[in-house]
N, C-alpha and C positions, 0 to 999 in steps of 0.2 A: 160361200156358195158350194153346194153339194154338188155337182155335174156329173149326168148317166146318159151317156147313148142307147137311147132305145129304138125300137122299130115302130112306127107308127101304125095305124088299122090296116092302109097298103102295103105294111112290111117296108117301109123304105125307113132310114136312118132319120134319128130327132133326137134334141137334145130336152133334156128333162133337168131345168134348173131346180134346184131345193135349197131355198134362203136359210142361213145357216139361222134366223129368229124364227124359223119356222119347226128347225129341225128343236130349238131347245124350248117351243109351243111342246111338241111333241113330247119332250124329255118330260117337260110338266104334267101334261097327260097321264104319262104312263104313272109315274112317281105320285101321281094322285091315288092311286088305285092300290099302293104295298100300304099296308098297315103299319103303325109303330108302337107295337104295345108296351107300357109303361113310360112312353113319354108325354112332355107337356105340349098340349096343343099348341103352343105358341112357337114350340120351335119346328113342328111340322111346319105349320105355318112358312114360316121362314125357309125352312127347305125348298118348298114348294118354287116361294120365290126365286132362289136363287137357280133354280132349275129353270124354269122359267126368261130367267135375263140373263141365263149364264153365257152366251152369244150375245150381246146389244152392241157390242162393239164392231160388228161385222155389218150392221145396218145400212151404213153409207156404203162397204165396199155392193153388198148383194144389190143395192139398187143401181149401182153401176160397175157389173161385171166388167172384165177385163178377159182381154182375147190375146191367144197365143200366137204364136208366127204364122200356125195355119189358119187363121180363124176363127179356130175354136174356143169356146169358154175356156177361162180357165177358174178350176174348182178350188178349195182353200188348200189342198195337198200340193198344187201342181202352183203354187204362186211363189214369186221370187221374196226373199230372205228379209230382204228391208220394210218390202207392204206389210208382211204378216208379222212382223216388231213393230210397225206403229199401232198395227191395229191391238196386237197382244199390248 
């Protein structure tokens, strides 16, 4: 999970979760759009994917974030050493 404090339309404080399968949605995205010229379409192909699922293992935690002592989310930087070893 990606975690940003932002301000909402009344300026008051919000948290803005980003599922880290969302963030490597994105990585695909983008990685769609660079050209690779003189290679074979099939290992584009495969790039693409692996860009794509390159987060799948973060799945179960982003649909049940985890809260730090104040409450707050905690994002995949700020998480303790043993979660982020099962999940890596």
């Amino acid at each position: 999970m990606i975690c940003r404090e932002m301000p909402d339309d009344a300026g008051q404080p919000r948290w803005e979760l980003i599922p880290q399968s969302e963030h490597a949605r994105l990585a695909a995205d983008l990685a769609s759009a660079w050209r690779l010229p003189n290679h074979d379409p099939g290992v584009r192909d495969e790039l693409l994917w692996v860009a794509a699922h390159h987060d799948d293992g973060w799945v179960n935690w982003d649909h049940r974030p985890c809260l730090d002592d104040r409450g707050q989310p905690r994002g995949f930087r700020d998480m303790r050493s043993e979660d982020s070893w099962r999940i890596w």
